[in-house]
N, C-alpha and C positions, 0 to 999 in steps of 0.2 A: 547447590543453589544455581537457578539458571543465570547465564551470561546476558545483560542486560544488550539491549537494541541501542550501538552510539549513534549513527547517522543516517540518513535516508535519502533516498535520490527518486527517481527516473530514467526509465530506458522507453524509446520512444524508436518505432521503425519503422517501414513497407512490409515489410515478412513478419512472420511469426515466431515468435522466441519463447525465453530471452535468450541473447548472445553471452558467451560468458563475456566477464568484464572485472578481473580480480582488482580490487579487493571485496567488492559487492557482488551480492549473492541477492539473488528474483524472486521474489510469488512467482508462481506458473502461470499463475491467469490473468488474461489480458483485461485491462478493465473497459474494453471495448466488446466484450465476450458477446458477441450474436448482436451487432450492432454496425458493423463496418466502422472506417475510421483506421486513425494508425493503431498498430500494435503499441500497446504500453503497461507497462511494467512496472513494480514496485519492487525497489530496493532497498537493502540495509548490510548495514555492518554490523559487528558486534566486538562491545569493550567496556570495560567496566567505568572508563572516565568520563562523565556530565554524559548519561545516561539519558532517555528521550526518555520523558515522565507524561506526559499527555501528546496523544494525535487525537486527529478528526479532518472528516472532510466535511468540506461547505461548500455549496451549489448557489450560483448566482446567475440571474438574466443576462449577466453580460460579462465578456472579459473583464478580469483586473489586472493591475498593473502591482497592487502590495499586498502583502498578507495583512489578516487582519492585525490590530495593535498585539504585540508581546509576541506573537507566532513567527515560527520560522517556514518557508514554505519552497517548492525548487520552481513555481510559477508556470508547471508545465497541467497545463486544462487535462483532463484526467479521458475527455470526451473528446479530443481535438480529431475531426474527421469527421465525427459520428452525428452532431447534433444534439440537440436539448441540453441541457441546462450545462454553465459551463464550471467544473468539479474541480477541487484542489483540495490537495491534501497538506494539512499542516500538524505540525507540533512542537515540542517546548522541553527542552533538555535542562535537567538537574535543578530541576523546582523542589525548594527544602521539604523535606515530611511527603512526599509521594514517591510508592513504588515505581521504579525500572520497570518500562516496558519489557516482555521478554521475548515478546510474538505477536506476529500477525498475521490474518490468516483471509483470504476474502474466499467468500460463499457465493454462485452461481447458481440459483432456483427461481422454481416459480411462486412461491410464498411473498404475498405483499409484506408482509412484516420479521423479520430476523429471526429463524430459530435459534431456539437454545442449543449454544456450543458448551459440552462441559468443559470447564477450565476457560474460559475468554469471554470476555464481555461484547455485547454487540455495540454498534455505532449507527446508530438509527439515519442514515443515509445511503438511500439506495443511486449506487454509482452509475446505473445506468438513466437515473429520472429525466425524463422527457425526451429520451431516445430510441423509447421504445425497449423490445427483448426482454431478457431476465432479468430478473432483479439480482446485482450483486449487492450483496450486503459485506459490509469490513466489519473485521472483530479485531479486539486485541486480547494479551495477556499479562500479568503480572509473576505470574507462576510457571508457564509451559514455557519449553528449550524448546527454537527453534531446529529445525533437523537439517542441519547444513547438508550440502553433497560431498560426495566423496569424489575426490578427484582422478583419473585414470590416464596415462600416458598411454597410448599404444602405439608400438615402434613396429613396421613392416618389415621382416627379415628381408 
């Protein structure tokens, strides 16, 4: 059984990443991808305790200052730099009778609407809307193991 997704963040830069930052682990792709704007990131953990059972991102004309009611969110605009609409990602840990998120995955194309990922669902919000560039679309999953990295010391004799 895959290891459920516990918490989520943001990583937010000038350069291109992500930086490592243990005990979170990155998507690769910036959600400013062919946009300008800061670098930014999405993070998570992984643990099997109060498990994150719904995300989504919501796009609004203007900054906000709360997530919406019951959502938990890290209030960091997904587009900050970039322009158009301003993006946040939220979601909602160990709601009774829904699967553990297990993955996420964001998609950078020129398709106005979300291909089909097998194994993850789309989220019909395109992160880059009204900033121009690609269209990223976010998927999640209930079923697919995220593929952590393996870590490497390398000592200079």
């Amino acid at each position: 059984m895959a290891t459920p997704i516990q918490q989520l963040t943001n990583q937010v830069d000038d350069n291109p990443g992500p930086r490592y930052q243990p005990p979170w682990e990155f998507l690769s792709i910036d959600t400013n991808t062919g946009v300008g704007g800061k670098y930014i990131y999405i993070g998570y953990t992984l643990g099997q305790e109060n498990p994150v059972t719904s995300v989504d991102f919501v796009a609004y004309s203007q900054a906000q200052a709360n997530p919406p009611s019951g959502w938990s969110w890290t209030g960091q605009d997904l587009k900050e730099g970039a322009g158009g609409k301003f993006i946040y990602m939220v979601w909602k840990n160990g709601e009774p009778g829904k699967q553990p998120i297990t993955a996420l995955q964001l998609l950078v194309t020129g398709q106005s609407s979300p291909p089909h990922i097998a194994g993850y669902q789309a989220i019909n919000q395109d992160l880059n809307q009204g900033a121009g560039g690609p269209y990223i679309w976010p998927y999640y999953s209930t079923t697919v193991q995220l593929q952590t990295k393996e870590e490497a010391v390398l000592i200079k004799a």
